[in-house]
Short mmCIF file of the C-alpha atoms (twelve columns), coordinates in Angstrom:
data_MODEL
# 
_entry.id   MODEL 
# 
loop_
_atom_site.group_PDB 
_atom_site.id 
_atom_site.type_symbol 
_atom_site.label_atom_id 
_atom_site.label_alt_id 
_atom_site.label_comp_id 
_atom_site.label_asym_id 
_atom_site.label_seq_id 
_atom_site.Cartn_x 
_atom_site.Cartn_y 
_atom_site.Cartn_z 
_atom_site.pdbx_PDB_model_num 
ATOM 1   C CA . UNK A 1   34.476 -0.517  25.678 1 
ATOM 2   C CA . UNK A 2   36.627 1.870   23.854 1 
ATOM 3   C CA . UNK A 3   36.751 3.932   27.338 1 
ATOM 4   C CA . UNK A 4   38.549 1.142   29.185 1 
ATOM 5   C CA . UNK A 5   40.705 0.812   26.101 1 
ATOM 6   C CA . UNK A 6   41.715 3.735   26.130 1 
ATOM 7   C CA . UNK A 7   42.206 4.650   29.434 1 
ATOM 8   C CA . UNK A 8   43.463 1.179   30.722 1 
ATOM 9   C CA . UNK A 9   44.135 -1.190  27.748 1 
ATOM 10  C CA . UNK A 10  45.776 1.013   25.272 1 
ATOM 11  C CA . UNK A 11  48.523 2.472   27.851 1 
ATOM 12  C CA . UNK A 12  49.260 -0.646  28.815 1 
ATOM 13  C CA . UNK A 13  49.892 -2.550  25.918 1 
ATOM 14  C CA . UNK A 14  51.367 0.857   24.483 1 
ATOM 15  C CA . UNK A 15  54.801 0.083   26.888 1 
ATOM 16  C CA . UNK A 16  54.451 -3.686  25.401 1 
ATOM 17  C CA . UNK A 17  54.730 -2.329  22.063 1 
ATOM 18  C CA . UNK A 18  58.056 -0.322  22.601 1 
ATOM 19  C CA . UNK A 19  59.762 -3.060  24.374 1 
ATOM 20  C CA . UNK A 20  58.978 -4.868  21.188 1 
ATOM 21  C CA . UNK A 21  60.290 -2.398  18.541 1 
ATOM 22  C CA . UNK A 22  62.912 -1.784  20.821 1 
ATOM 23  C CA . UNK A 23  64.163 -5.478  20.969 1 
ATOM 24  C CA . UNK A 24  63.583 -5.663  17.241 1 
ATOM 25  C CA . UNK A 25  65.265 -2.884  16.186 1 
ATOM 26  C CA . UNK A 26  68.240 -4.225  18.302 1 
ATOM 27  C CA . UNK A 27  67.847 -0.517  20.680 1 
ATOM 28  C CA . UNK A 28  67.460 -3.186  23.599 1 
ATOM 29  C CA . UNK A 29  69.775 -6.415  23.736 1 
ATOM 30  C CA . UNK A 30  68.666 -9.613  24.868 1 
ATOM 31  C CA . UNK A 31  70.934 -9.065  28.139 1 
ATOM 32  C CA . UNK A 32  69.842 -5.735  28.763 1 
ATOM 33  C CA . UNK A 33  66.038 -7.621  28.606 1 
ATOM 34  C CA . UNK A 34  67.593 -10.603 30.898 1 
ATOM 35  C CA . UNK A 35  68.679 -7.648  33.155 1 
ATOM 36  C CA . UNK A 36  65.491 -5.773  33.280 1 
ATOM 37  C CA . UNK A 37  63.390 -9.098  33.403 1 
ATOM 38  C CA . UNK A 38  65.769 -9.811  36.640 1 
ATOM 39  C CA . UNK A 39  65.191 -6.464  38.307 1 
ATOM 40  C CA . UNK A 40  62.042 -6.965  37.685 1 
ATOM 41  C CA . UNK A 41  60.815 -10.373 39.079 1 
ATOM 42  C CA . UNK A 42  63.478 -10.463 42.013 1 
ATOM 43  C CA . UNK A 43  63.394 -6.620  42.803 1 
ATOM 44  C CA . UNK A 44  60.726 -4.767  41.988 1 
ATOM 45  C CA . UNK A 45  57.090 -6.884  41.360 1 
ATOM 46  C CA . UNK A 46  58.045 -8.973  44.742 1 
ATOM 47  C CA . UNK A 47  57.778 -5.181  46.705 1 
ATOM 48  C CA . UNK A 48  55.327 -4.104  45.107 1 
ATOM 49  C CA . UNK A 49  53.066 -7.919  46.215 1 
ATOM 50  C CA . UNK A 50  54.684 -7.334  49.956 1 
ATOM 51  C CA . UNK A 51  53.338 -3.713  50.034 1 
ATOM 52  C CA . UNK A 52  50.107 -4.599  49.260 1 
ATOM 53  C CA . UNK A 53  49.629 -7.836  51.472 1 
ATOM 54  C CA . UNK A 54  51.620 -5.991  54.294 1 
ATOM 55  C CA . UNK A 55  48.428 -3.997  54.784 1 
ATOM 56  C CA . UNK A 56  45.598 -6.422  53.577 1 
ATOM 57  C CA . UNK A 57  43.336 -8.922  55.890 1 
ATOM 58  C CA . UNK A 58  42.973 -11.887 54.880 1 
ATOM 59  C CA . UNK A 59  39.815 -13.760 54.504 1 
ATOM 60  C CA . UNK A 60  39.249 -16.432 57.782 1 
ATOM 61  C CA . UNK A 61  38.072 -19.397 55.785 1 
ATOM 62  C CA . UNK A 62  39.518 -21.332 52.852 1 
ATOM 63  C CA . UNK A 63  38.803 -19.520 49.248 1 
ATOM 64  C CA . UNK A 64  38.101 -23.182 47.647 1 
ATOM 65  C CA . UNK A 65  35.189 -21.029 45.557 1 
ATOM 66  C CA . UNK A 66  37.927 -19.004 44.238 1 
ATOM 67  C CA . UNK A 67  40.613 -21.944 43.521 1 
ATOM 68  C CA . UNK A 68  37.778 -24.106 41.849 1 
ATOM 69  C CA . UNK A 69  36.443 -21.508 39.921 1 
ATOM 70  C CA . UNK A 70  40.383 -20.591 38.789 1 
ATOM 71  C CA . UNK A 71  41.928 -23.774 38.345 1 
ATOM 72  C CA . UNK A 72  38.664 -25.788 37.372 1 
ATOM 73  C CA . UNK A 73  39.269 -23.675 34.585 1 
ATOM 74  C CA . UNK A 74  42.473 -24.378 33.559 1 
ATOM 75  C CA . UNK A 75  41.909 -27.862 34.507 1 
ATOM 76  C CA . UNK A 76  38.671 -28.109 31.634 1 
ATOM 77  C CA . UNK A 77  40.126 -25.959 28.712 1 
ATOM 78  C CA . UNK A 78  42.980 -27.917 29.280 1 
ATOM 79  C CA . UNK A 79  41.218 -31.068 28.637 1 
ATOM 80  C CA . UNK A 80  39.016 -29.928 25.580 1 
ATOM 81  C CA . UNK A 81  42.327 -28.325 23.570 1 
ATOM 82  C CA . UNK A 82  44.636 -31.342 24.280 1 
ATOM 83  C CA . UNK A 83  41.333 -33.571 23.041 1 
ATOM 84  C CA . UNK A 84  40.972 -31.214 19.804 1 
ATOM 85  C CA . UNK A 85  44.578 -31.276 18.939 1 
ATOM 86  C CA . UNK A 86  44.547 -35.190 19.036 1 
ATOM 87  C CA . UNK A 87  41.016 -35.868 17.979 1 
ATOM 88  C CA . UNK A 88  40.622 -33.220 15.154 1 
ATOM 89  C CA . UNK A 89  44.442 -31.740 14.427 1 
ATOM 90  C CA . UNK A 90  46.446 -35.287 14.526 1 
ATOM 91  C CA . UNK A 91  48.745 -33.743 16.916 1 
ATOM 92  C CA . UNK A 92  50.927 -36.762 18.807 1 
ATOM 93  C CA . UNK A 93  50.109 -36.247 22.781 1 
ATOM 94  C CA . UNK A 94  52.718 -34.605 24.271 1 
ATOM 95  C CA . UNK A 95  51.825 -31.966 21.414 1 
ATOM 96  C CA . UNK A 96  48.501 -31.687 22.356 1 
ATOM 97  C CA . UNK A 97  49.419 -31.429 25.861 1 
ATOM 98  C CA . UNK A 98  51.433 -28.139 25.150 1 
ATOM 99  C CA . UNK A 99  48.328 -27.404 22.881 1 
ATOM 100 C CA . UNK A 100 46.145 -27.673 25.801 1 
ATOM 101 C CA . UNK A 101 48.429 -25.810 28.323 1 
ATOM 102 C CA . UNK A 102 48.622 -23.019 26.349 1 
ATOM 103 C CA . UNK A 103 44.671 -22.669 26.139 1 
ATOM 104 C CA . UNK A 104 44.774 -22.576 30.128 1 
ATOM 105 C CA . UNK A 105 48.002 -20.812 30.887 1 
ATOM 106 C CA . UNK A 106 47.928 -16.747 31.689 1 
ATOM 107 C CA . UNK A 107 50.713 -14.679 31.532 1 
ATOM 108 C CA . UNK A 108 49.745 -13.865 35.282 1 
ATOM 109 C CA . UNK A 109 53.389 -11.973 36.152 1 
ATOM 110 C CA . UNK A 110 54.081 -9.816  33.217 1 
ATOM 111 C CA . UNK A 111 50.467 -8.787  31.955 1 
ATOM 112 C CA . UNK A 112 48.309 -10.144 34.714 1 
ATOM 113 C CA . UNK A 113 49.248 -8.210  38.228 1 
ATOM 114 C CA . UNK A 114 50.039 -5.101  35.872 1 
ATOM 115 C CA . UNK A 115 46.481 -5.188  34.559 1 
ATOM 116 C CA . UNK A 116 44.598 -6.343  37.617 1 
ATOM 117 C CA . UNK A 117 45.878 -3.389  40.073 1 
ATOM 118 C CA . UNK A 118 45.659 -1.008  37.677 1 
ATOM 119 C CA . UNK A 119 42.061 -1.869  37.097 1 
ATOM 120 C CA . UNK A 120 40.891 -2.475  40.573 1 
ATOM 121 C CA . UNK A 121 43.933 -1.252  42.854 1 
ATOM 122 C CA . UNK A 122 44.956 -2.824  46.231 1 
ATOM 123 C CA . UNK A 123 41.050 -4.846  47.171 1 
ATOM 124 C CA . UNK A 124 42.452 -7.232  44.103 1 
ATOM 125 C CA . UNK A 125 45.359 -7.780  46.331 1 
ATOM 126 C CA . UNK A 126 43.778 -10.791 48.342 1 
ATOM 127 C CA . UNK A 127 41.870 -12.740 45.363 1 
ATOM 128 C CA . UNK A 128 45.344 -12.026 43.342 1 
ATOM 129 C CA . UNK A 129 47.242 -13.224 46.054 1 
ATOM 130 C CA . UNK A 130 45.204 -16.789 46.316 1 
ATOM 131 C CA . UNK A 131 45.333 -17.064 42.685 1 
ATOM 132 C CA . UNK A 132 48.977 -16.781 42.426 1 
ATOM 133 C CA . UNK A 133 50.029 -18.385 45.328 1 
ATOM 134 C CA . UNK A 134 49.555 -21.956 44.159 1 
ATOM 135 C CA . UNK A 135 49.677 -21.239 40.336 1 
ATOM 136 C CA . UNK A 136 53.150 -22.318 40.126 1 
ATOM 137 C CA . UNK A 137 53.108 -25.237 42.321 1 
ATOM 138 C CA . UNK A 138 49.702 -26.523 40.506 1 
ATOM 139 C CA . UNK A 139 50.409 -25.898 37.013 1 
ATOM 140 C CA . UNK A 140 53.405 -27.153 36.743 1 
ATOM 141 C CA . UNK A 141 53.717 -29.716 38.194 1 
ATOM 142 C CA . UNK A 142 50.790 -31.064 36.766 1 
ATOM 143 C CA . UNK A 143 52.212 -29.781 32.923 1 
ATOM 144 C CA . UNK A 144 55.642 -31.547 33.864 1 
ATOM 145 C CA . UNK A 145 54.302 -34.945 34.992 1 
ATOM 146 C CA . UNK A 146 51.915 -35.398 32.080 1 
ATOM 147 C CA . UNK A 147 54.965 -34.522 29.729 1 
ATOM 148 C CA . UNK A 148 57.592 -36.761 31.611 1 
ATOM 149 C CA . UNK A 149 54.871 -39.632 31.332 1 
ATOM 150 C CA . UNK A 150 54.254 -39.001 27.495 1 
ATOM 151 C CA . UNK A 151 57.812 -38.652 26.905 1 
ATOM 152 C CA . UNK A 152 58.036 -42.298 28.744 1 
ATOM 153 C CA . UNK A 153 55.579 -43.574 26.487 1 
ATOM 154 C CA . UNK A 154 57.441 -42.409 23.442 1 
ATOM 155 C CA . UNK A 155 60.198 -43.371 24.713 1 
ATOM 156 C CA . UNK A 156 58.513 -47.311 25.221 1 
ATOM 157 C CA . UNK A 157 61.754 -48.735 26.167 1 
ATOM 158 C CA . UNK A 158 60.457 -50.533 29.557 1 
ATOM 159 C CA . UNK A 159 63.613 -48.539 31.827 1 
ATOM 160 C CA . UNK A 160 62.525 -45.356 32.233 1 
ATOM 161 C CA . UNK A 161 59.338 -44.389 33.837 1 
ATOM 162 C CA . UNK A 162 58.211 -40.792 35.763 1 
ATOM 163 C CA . UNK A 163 58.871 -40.308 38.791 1 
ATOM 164 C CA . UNK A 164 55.797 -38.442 40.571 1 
ATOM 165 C CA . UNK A 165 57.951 -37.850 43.571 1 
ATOM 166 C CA . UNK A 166 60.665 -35.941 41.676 1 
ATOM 167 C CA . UNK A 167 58.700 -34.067 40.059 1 
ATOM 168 C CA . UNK A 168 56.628 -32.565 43.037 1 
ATOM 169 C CA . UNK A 169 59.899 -32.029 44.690 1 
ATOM 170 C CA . UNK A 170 61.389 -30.184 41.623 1 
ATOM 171 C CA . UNK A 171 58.085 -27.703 41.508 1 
ATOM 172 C CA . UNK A 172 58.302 -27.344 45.414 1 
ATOM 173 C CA . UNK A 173 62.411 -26.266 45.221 1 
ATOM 174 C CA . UNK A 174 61.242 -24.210 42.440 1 
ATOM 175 C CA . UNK A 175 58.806 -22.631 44.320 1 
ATOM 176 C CA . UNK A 176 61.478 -22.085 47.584 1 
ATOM 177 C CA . UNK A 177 63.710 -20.006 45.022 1 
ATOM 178 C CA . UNK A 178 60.835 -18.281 43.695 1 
ATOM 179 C CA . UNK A 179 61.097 -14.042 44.615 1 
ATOM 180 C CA . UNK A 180 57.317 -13.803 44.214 1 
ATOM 181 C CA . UNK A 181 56.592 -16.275 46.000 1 
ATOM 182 C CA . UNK A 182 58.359 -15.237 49.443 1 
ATOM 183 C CA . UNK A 183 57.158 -11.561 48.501 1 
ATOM 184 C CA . UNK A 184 53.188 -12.971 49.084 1 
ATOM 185 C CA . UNK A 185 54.223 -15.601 51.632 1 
ATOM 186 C CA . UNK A 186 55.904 -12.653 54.103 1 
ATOM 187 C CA . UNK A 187 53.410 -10.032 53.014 1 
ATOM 188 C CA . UNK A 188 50.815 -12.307 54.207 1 
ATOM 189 C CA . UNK A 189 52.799 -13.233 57.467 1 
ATOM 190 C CA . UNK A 190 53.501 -9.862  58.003 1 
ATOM 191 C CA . UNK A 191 50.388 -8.460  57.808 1 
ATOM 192 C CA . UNK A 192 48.480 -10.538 60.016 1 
ATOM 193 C CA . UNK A 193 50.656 -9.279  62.980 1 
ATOM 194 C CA . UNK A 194 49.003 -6.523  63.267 1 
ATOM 195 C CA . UNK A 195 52.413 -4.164  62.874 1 
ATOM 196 C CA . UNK A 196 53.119 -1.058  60.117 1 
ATOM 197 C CA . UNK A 197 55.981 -1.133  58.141 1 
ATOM 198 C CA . UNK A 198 58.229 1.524   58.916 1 
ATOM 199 C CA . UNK A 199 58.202 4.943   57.316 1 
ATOM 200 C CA . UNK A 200 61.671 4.898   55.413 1 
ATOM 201 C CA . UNK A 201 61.404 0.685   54.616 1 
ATOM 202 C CA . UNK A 202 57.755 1.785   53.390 1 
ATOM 203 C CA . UNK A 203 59.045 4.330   51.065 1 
ATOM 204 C CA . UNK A 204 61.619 2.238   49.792 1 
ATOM 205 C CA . UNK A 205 59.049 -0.428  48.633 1 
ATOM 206 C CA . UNK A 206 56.934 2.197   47.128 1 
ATOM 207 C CA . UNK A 207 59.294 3.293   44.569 1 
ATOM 208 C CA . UNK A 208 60.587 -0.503  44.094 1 
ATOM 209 C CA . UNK A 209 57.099 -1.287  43.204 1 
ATOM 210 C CA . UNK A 210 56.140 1.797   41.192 1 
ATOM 211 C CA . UNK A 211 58.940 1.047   38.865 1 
ATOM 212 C CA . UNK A 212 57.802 -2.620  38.545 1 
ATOM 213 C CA . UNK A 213 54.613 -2.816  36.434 1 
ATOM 214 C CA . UNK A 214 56.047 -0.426  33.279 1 
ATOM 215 C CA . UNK A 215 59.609 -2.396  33.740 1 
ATOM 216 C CA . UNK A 216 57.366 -5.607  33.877 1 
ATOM 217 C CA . UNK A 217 55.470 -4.422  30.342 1 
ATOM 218 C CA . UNK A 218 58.582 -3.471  28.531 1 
ATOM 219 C CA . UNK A 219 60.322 -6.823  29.217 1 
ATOM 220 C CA . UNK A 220 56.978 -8.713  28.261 1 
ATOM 221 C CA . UNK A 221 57.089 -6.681  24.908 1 
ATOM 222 C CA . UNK A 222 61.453 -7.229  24.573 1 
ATOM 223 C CA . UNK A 223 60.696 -10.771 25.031 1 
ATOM 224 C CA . UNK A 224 58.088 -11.603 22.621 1 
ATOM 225 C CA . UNK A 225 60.586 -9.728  19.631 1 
ATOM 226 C CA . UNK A 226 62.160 -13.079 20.057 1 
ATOM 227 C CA . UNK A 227 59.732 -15.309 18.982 1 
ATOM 228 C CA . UNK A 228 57.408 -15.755 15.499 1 
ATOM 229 C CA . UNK A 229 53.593 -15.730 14.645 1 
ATOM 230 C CA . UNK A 230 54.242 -17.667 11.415 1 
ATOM 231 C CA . UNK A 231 54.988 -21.216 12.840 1 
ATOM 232 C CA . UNK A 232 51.879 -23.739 13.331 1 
ATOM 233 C CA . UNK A 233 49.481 -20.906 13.004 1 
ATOM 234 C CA . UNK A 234 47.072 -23.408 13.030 1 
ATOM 235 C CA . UNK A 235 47.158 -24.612 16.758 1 
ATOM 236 C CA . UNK A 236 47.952 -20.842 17.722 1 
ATOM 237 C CA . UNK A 237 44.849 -20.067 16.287 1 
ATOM 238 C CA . UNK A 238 42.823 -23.169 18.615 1 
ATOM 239 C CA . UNK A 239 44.640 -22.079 21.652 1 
ATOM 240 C CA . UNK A 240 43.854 -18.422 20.858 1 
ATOM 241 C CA . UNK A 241 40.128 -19.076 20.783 1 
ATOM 242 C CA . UNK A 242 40.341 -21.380 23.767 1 
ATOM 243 C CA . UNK A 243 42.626 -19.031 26.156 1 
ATOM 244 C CA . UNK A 244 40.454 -15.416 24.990 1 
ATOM 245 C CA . UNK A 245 37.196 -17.088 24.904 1 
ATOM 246 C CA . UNK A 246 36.560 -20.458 26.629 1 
ATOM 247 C CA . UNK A 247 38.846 -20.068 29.111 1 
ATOM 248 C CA . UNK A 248 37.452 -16.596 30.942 1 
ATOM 249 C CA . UNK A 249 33.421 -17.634 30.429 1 
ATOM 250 C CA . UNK A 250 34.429 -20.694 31.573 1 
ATOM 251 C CA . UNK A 251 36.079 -19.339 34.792 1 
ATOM 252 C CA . UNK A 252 33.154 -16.717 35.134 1 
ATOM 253 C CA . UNK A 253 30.743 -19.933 34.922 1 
ATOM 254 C CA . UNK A 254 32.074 -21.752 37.364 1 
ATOM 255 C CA . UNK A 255 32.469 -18.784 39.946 1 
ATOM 256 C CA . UNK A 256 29.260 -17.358 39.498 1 
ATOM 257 C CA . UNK A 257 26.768 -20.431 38.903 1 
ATOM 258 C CA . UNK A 258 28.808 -23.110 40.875 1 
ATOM 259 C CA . UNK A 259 30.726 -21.395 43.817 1 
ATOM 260 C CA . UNK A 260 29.306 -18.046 43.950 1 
ATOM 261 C CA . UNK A 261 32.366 -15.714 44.330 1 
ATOM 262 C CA . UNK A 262 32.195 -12.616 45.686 1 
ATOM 263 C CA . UNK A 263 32.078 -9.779  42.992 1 
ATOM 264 C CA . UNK A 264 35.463 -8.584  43.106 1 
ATOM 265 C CA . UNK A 265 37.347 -11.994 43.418 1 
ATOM 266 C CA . UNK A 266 34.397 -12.852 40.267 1 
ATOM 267 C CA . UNK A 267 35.770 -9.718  38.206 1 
ATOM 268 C CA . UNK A 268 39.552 -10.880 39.567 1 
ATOM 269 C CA . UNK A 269 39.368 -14.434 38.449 1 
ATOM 270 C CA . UNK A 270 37.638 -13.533 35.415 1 
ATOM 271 C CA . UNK A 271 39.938 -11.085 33.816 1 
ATOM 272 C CA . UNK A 272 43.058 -13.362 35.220 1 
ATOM 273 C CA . UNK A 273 41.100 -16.013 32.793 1 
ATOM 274 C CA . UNK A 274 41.112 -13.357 29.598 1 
ATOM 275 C CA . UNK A 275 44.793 -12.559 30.055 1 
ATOM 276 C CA . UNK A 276 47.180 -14.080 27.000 1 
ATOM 277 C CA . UNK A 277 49.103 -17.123 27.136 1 
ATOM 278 C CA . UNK A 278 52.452 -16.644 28.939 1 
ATOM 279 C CA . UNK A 279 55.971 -17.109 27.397 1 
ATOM 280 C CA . UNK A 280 56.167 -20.269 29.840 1 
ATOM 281 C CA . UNK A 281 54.160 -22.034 27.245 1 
ATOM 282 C CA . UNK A 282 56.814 -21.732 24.840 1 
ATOM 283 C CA . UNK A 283 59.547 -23.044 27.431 1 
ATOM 284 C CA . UNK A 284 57.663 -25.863 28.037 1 
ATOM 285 C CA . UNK A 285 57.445 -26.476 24.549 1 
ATOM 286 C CA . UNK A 286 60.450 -26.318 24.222 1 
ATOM 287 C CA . UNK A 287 62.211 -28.405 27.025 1 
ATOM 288 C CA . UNK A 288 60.234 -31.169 25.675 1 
ATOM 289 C CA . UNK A 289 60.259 -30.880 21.820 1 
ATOM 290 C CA . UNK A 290 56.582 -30.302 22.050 1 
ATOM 291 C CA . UNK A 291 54.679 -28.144 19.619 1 
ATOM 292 C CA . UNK A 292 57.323 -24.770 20.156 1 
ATOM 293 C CA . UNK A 293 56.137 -23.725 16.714 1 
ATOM 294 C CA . UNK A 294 52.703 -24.000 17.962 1 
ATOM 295 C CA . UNK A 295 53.240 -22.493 21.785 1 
ATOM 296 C CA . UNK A 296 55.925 -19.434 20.647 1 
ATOM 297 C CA . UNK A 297 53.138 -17.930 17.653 1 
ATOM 298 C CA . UNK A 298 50.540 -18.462 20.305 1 
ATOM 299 C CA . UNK A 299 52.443 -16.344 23.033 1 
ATOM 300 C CA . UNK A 300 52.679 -13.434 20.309 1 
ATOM 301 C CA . UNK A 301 48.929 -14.280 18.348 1 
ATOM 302 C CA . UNK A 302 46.992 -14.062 22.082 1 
ATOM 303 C CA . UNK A 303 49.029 -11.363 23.114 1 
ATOM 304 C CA . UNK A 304 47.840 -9.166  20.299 1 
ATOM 305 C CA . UNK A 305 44.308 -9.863  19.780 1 
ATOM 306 C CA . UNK A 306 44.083 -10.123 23.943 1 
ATOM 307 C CA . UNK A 307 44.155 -6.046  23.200 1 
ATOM 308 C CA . UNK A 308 40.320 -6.147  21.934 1 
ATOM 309 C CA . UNK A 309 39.173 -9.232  24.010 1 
ATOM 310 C CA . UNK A 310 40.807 -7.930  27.320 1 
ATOM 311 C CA . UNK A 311 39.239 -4.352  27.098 1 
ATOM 312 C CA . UNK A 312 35.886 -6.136  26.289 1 
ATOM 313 C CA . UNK A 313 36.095 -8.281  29.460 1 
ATOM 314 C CA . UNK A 314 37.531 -5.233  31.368 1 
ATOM 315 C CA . UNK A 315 34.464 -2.970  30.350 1 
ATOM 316 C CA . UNK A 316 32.358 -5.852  31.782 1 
ATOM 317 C CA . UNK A 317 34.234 -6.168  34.878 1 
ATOM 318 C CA . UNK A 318 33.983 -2.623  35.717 1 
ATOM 319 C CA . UNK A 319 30.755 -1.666  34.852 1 
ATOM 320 C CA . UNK A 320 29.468 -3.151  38.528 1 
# 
């Protein structure tokens, strides 16, 4: 264990760490992060997914295994922390909802694809790419409509009601202006044509992505200087058990006794599973008035103790 976290862990949380004293010592301004998170997400991670699907196959049938191991995951912790924030904490449900969401929800962009291809390089490409491909689209929208209906219900007023339509058509623009998104849709096109990307365009995307993952680290760690640990430490601490613990066994469960993954998409959903809760939580929180003490300290509290829980799942994922 101490092995991986040194050699893997430790580096990469090391960059997260001096985004974060760098953000809080005011050495990095929250525009220069809003710049680097830009370059980032539009620039650099998006050539660095096109790279590697460029020159990936594809499997020929459906991964359902891999999508019901992954999001039969979220799907259950989700359920069991939204019923122990109403059932045991008293939280109200769009609360517990957050609550929930925050159990299930991995930072997949800024910690997840850093961590993954460092561990197991380009063969996590193709379970990554399946994973991500629909995380958006799924999450989301499913997040969004069970907020807009318990907002509705608060609400009680008998004029406004959800609008399943709207929603699924908001998550599907969002996904059409997404950078990552294209980057995995046209690697994937691209490299089932059977053509090589050009020398010079090649080299180009190389360096693009090379820069990405550290860039990606330090604007995780500029990013979390902004929110606090102190607030509703309570139901950070539930989703912090939930997200670290439940949520990967849970995932390793389901793709090992249920659909029988292959080993690396196994290790790849796994540790995708183990990964803290991403700063969406907190913006979901907080478009809705829904537990943002709760979601922002459990962005920072799993992000911290994910340092001893992610090199223990790491040391199990690459010991075979």
């Amino acid at each position: 264990m101490m092995d991986v976290a040194y050699t893997l862990v430790l580096p990469v949380f090391g960059v997260v760490v001096v985004g974060y004293v760098a953000a809080r010592m005011g050495w990095f301004s929250h525009s220069a992060t809003q710049g680097l998170d830009t370059f980032v997400f539009t620039f650099a991670i998006p050539a660095l997914l096109f790279r590697a699907l460029a020159n990936t196959d594809l499997p020929d049938v459906l991964p359902w295994g891999l999508w019901g191991s992954y999001y039969g995951g979220i799907l259950i912790v989700w359920a069991i922390g939204s019923a122990f924030a109403v059932y045991v904490l008293r939280r109200p449900m769009k609360d517990a909802i957050v609550i929930g969401f925050g159990g299930g929800f991995s930072n997949t962009v800024m910690l997840g694809i850093p961590i993954i291809l460092t561990a197991f390089g380009e063969e996590a490409s193709v379970p990554l790419f399946l994973i991500l491909a629909f995380h958006g689209l799924t999450v989301f929208t499913i997040c969004t409509f069970l907020l807009e209906t318990a907002h509705a219900a608060e609400r009680h007023d008998g004029g406004s009601r959800p609008k399943p339509r709207l929603i699924l058509l908001d998550s599907l623009k969002g996904m059409a202006r997404n950078p990552l998104i294209w980057a995995l849709g046209c690697g994937v096109i691209f490299g089932q044509t059977g053509l090589t990307l050009p020398v010079p365009v090649d080299g180009v995307l190389e360096k693009l992505g090379q820069a990405g993952i550290p860039c990606a680290l330090f604007a995780m760690g500029a990013t979390l200087a902004r929110y606090e640990i102190r607030r509703s430490i309570g139901a950070a601490s539930q989703i912090a058990v939930i997200k670290l613990g439940l949520h990967p066994l849970i995932v390793f469960l389901l793709g090992t006794y249920v659909f029988a993954l292959p080993v690396m998409w196994l290790k790849v959903a796994t540790v995708m599973a183990a990964v803290p809760s991403g700063v969406y939580t907190f913006i979901m929180a907080s478009r809705y008035a829904a537990a943002p003490g709760a979601a922002s300290s459990a962005v920072v509290l799993t992000t911290a103790l994910s340092l001893l829980t992610l090199s223990a799942v790491l040391t199990w994922a690459m010991s075979f």
